[in-house]
C-alpha positions in Angstrom: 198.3 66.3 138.7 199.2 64.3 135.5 197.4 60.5 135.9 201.2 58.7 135.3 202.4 61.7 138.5 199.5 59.9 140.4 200.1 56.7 139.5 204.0 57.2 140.4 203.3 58.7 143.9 200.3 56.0 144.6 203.3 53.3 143.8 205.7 54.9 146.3 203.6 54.9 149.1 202.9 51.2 148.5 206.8 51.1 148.4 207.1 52.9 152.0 204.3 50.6 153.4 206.0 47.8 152.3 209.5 48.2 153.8 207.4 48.2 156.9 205.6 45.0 156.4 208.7 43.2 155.3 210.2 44.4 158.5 213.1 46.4 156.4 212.5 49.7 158.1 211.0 51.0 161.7 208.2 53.7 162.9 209.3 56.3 160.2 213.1 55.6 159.5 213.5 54.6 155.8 212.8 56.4 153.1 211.8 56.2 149.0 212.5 58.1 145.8 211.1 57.6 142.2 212.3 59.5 138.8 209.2 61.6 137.6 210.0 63.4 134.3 212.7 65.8 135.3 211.6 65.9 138.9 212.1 63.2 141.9 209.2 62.2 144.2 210.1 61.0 147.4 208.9 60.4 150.4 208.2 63.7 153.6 210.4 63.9 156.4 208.7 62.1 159.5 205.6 61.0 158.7 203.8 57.8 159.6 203.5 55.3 156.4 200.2 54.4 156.9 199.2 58.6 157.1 200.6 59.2 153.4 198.5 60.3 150.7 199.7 61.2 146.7 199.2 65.0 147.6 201.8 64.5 150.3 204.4 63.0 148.9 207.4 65.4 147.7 208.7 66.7 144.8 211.8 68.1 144.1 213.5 69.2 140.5 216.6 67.0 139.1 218.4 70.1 137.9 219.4 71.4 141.2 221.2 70.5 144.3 219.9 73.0 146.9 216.9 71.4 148.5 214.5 73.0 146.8 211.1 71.4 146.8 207.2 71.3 146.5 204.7 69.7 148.3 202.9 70.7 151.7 205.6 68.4 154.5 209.3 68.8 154.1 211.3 66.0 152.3 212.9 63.3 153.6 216.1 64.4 155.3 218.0 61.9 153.1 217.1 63.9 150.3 220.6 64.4 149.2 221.8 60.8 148.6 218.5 60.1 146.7 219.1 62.7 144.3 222.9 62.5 144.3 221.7 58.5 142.7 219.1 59.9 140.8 221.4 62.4 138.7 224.3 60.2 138.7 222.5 57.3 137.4 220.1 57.3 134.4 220.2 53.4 134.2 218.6 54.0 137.7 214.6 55.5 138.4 213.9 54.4 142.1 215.5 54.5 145.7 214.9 52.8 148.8 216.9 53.1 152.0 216.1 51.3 155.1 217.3 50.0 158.5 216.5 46.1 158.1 218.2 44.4 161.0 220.5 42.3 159.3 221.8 44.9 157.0 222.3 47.2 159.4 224.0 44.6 162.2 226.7 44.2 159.5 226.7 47.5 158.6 228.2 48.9 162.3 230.3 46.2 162.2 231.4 47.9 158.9 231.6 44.2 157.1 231.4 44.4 153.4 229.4 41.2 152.2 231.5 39.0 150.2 231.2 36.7 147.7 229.3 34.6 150.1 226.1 33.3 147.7 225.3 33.3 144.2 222.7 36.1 144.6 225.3 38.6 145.5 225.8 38.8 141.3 222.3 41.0 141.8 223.5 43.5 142.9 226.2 44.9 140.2 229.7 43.1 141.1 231.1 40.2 143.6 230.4 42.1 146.8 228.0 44.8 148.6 230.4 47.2 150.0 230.2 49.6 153.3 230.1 53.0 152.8 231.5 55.1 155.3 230.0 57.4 158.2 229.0 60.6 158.0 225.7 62.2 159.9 222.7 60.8 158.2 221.2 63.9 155.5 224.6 65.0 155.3 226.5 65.9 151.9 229.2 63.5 152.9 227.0 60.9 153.4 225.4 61.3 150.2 229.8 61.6 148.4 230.3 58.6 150.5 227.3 56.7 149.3 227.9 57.5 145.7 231.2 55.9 146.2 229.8 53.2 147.6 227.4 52.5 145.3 229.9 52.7 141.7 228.8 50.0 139.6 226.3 48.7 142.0 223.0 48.8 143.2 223.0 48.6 146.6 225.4 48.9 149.5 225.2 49.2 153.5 225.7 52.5 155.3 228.2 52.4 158.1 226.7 52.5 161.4 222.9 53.0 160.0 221.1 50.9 157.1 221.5 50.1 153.8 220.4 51.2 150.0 218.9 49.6 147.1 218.5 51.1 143.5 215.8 49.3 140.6 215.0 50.3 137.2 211.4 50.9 138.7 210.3 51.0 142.5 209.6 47.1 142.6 212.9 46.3 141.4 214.7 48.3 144.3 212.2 47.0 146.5 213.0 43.6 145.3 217.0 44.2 145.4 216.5 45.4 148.9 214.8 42.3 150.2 217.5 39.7 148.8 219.9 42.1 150.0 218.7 41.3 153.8 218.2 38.2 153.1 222.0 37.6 151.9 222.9 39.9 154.7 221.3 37.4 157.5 222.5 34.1 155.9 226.1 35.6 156.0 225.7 36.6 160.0 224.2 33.2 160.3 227.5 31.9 158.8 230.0 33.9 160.5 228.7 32.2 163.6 229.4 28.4 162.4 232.9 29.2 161.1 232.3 31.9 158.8 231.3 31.3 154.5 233.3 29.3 151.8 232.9 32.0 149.2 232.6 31.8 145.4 235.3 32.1 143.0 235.7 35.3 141.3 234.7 33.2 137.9 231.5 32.0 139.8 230.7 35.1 140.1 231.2 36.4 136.4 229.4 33.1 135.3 226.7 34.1 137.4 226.4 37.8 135.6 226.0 36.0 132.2 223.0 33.5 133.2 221.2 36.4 134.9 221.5 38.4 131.5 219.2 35.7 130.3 216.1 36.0 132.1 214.9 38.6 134.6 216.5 38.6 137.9 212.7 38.6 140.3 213.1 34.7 138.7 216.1 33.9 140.8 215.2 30.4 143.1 
């Protein structure tokens, strides 16, 4: 195993044990992908964060779309919307999909977050949609994701979680913290009458600051 492989799979276990800590996932829900040369890593199927080791995480080539993979546990059972991002999106080298509470609250509700806070200008456009429901692992999932998520980086998942994409695992980790942390202030604000949101040029004036500095140095 190539030292950069190593290094890559090291990082996404740190990036599973995370979403834990940050309360953004549960037991072994959630899941994590990483471009890797013309191969994804990503995260087995049902196994404990704290058990994972480099040798178990999975691998699985770019080039095809039938499941097939390497590694000694089974893939996540997501697989298919990871890869679906992955080969759809070369701006695009990591995945992370969760359950946070917030996120997911909204998303049965099946609310698309609006305009409701600056911040929202992270993720791609002037809103994080809702994609529909299919079965989780499903290939309509993944079509319905990918719809989702067209010129974004992160959406909610009717009736089950939410998705963030990054350039590199700490920026999808990153998007998918703000992206529960947007997701809770607009609950709290549906309760006290519900958000005065931005302008559409708010928004737009928002996209052109952020191209000037790096977005982890957003207050």
């Amino acid at each position: 195993m190539k030292d950069i492989e190593t290094t890559l799979r090291q990082s996404l276990i740190d990036a599973c044990q995370s979403l834990a800590k940050l309360g953004l996932t549960q037991g072994t829900s959630g899941n994590v992908s990483v471009r890797c040369g013309e191969n994804m890593l990503i995260s087995p199927s049902a196994t404990p964060y704290e058990d994972l080791t480099p040798e178990m995480i999975v691998e699985m080539p770019l080039d095809r779309n039938d499941g097939t993979w390497a590694g000694p546990l089974k893939p996540s059972t997501e697989w298919r919307f990871h890869l679906d991002m992955l080969q759809s999106r070369p701006d695009i080298n990591a995945v992370v999909h969760g359950h946070p509470t917030y996120c997911t609250a909204l998303a049965i509700a099946r609310k698309t977050i609006p305009r409701c806070h600056y911040m929202i200008a992270a993720f791609g456009g002037d809103d994080v949609r809702c994609a529909g429901y299919a079965r989780f692992g499903s290939e309509e999932l993944s079509t319905l994701v990918k719809e989702a998520m067209t010129d974004r980086t992160a959406c909610l998942m009717a009736n089950h979680g939410a998705l963030a994409l990054g350039e590199n695992l700490r920026k999808a980790l990153w998007r998918a913290v703000e992206l529960e942390a947007i997701a809770q202030q607009y609950y709290l604000s549906l309760a006290i009458g519900g958000p005065v949101l931005l302008s559409e040029q708010d928004i737009a004036e928002t996209h052109d600051a952020f191209g000037g500095y790096g977005l982890q140095e957003q207050e």
